[in-house]
N, C-alpha and C positions, 0 to 999 in steps of 0.2 A: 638546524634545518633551514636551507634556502626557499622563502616562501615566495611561493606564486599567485599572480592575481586569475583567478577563474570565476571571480564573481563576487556580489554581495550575498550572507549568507556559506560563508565557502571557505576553509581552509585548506590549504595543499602545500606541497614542499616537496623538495628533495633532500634526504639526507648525505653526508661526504662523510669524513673519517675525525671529522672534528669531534673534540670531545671521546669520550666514552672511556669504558673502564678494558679493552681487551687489550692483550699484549701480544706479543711476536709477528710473527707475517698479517695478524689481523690487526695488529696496533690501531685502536681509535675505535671508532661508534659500529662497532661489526651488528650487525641484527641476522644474519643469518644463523640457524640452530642447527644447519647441518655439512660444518664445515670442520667442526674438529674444534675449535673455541674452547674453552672453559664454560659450560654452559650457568654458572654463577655470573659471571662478565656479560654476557650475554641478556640474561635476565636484566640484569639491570641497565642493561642498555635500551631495552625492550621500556624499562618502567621510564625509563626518561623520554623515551623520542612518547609514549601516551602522555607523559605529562607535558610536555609542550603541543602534543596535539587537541587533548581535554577531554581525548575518550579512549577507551580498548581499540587495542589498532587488530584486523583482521588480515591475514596476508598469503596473496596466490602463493602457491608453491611450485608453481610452473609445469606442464605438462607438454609444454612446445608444440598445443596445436590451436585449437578454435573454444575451448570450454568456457562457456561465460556462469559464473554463478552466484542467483540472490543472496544478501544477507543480512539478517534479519538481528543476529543476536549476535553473542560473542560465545557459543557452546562451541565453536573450537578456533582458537588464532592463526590456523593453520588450513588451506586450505588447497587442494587439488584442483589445480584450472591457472588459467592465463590471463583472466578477466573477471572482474568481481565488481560489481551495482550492487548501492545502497541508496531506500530513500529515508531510514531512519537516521536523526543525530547523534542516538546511542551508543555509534558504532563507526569507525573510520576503517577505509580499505585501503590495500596498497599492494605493493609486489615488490620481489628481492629480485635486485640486479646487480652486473659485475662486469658488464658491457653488453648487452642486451639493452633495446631501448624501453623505456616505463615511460607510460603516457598517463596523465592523469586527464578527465571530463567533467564536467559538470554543467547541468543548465540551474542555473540558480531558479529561475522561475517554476518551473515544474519541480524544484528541490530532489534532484536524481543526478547524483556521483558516482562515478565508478574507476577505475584504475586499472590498466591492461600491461601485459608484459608484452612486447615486441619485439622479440627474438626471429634471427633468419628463420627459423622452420613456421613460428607463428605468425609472422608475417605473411610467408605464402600460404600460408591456411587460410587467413580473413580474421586470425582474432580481432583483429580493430571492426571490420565489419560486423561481428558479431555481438562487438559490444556494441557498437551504436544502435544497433537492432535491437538490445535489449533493454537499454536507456529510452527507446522510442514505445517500448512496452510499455511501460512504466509513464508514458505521458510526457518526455523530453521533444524537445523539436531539434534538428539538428543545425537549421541554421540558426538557432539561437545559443547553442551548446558551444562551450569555450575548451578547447585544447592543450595540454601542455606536455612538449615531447623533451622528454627530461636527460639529462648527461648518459650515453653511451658511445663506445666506442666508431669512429668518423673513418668515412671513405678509405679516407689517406691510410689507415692502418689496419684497416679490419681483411688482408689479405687472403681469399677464396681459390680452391681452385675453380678454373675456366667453366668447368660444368655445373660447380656449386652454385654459380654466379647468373649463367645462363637462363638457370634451374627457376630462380628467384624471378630472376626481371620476365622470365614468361607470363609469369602472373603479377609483379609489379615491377617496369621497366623504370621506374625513377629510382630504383635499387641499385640500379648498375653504376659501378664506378672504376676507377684505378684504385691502386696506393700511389703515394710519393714514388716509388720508384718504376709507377706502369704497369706495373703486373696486376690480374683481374683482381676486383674487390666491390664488396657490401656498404652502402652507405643507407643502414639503419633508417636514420632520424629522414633524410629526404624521401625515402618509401613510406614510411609512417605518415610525413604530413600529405604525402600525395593522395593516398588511400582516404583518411579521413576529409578532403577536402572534398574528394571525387561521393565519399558516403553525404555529403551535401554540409559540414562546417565550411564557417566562413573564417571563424578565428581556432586559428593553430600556431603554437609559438611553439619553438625551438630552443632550447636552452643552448646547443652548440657547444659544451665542453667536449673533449675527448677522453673518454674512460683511460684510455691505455699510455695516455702522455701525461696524465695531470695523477699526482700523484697524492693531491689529496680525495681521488676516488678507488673505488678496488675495480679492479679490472682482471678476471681471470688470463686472460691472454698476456699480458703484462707478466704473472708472477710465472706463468709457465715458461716464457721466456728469459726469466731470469733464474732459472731452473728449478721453479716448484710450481706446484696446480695449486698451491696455499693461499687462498685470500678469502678475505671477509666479503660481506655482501653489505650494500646501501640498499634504500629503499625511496621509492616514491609511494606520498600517501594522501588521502582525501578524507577530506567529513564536512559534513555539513553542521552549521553552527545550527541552535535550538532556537525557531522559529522567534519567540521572545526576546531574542537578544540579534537577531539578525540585520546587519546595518541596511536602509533604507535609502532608493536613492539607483 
């Protein structure tokens, strides 16, 4: 897992395809359970990315619009929604991507984490505004709260039609892009930082890989165009370490 700095108190990361036990089109650390996997490979892909994280990982299941929800336990690792806050350390959140942007939050001071999926449709819904809403519930402040907009696929390749594109920047115009070759397109990651900056963060970082060109990430657009919908999913994930152990400073 490539880890990010969001704080004291605070672990996050993205995962890539390093490592893991899957084989075929999901070759490497697939954590998604509903792509066709071996779900034995799977599992144990699952027990490694919690063991380097040092708790039960919980994880959106995407719904592509605004759902933000608390969580409290680990009665199920599976969850419906595009956005998941936690202020226990008992429990890490995250969400499965494959060119969709995963944003991970945290304000270490008011110790409230949370992890959003950023897909075109949820973007123009406000999941990110909804999660900072609900992190602000919770006692976060947002310009204290730190950002991190994790490997999805970039401008250059995420090609829209004209009205899909339109669609999007009506409600976030920092979306609007080309591809390499001119024709309309989505650029994820700078609609995400623009949104969250405008929800009042001050620190938003960008990870800036390209899902669909780097081939140590899955990128569903990628394998369709090499003529299968087959690919594994990565994850961005968050937790907060246990107050007694939390570095100072």
């Amino acid at each position: 897992m490539d880890a990010v700095p969001l704080g004291p108190g605070v672990v996050a990361g993205f995962t890539s395809r390093a490592g893991g036990r899957s084989g075929g089109p999901w070759r490497g650390l697939n954590l998604g359970t509903r792509v066709g996997d071996d779900p034995a490979a799977v599992a144990a892909n699952r027990r490694a990315l919690e063991q380097r994280i040092g708790a039960p990982v919980v994880l959106a299941t995407q719904v592509h619009g605004a759902d933000v929800l608390l969580v409290t336990d680990v009665s199920s690792r599976d969850l419906p929604a595009d956005g998941l806050v936690t202020t226990t350390p008992d429990v890490a959140v995250g969400v499965y991507v494959a060119d969709c942007a995963p944003v991970l939050l945290a304000d270490p001071v008011a110790r409230v984490v949370a992890a959003a999926h950023a897909g075109r449709a949820g973007l123009a819904a406000g999941v990110l505004q909804a999660t900072v809403a609900a992190m602000v519930r919770r006692g976060a402040d947002p310009a204290r709260t730190v950002a991190a907009v994790g490997p999805c696929i970039a401008g250059a390749s995420y090609e829209v039609p004209a009205a899909m594109r339109d669609e999007v920047a009506a409600v976030v115009p920092e979306a609007a892009a080309t591809t390499a070759a001119g024709t309309p397109a989505l650029d994820l990651a700078a609609g995400a930082r623009a949104v969250l900056l405008r929800a009042g963060l001050v620190h938003v970082h960008a990870d800036g890989r390209d899902t669909y060109r780097d081939a140590d990430l899955y990128s569903h657009r990628r394998a369709v165009h090499e003529g299968s919908a087959t690919t594994g999913r990565f994850v961005g994930v968050v937790r907060l370490l246990p107050a007694r152990t939390a570095p100072t400073g």
